[in-house]
N, C-alpha and C positions, 0 to 999 in steps of 0.2 A: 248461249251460243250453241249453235247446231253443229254435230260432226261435219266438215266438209272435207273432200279425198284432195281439194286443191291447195287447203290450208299449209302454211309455208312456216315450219315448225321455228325455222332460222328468226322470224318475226313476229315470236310469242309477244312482247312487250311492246312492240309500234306502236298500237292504237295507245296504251298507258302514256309514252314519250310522245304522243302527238300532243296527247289532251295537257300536259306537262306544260308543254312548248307553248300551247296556245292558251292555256290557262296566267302565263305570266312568269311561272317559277321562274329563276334564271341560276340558283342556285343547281348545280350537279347531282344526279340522283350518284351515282356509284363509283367509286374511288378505290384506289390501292395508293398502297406508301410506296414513295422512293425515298429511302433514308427517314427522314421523318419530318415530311413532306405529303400530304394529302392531294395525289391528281387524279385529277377527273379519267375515266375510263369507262369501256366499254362496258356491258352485260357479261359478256362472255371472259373477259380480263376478269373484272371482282369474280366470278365461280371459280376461274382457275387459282385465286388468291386462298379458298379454301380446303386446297389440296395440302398444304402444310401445315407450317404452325407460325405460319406468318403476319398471322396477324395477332398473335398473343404480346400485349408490353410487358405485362410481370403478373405470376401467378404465386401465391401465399399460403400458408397456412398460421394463423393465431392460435398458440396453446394447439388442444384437442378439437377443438369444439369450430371457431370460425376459417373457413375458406375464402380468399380473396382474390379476385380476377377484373384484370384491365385489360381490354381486347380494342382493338380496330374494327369499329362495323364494316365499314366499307359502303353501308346503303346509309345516304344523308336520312339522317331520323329528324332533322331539323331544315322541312324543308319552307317554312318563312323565315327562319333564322337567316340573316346575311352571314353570317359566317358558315354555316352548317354544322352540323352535331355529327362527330364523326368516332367518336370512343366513347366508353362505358368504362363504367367501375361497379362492380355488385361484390356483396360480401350474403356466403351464402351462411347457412345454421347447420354444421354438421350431425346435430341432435336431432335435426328432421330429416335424414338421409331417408331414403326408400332405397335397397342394395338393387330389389326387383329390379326398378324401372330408373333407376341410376337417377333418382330427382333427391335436390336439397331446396329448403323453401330458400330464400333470399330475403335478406331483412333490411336491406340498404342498396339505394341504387342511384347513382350519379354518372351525368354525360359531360362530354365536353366536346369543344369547337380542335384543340389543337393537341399534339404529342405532347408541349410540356404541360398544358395544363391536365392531362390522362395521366402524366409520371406522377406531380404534383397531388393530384384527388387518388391517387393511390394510398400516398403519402398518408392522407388524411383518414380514407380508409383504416386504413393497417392501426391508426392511434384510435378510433375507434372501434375498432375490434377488441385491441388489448385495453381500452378501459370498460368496454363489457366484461371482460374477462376479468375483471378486476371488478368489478360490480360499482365502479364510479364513471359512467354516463350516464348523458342526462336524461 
């Protein structure tokens, strides 16, 4: 795409949400929670969602060594899923921290459609972590 001085910055994603539209999706691209509840929302609503820490469900740490984090995407990651993919669970490796550039590799990583199922795969998270820690995983 070419600079143009008439481009309408308000309208970065149109053409994206046109081809969406016309392509068939009918699932929601971008969501914020009310309680814990997933509706559909603007562009502009999910950015101002990442001004807090609102979209965090529960943050962990295993022993020394693993970190675990369940967040709210807010961007359907599932978008032929009829339901939509709307949270994660990643457990990161604190023995691969990098302090530089603030990165930990990530050794596990699970999505889901709803709030209880993200409490839930937390759940499961966390008992896999402490059985690595434990050196009995499989």
């Amino acid at each position: 795409m070419r600079f143009d001085p008439e481009f309408n910055a308000d309208d970065l994603f149109g053409d994206l949400e046109k081809w969406r539209k016309q392509s068939g999706f009918k699932e929601p691209r971008y969501a914020k929670l009310i309680g814990d509840e997933v509706v559909e929302c603007s562009l502009l609503e999910w950015a101002k969602m990442f001004e807090g820490r609102q979209r965090v469900i529960k943050q962990e740490t295993v022993g020394d060594r693993y970190w675990i984090s369940t967040v709210f995407l807010g961007l359907n990651h599932g978008w032929r899923d009829a339901r939509g993919v709307w949270f994660e669970t990643m457990i990161f490796d604190n023995c691969t921290r990098d302090e530089e550039h603030e990165f930990r590799e990530h050794i596990y990583c699970e999505r889901y459609s709803t709030m209880e199922e993200a409490r839930r795969g937390h759940l499961v998270a966390v008992d896999h972590a402490q059985k690595l820690l434990a050196g009995t995983a499989d």
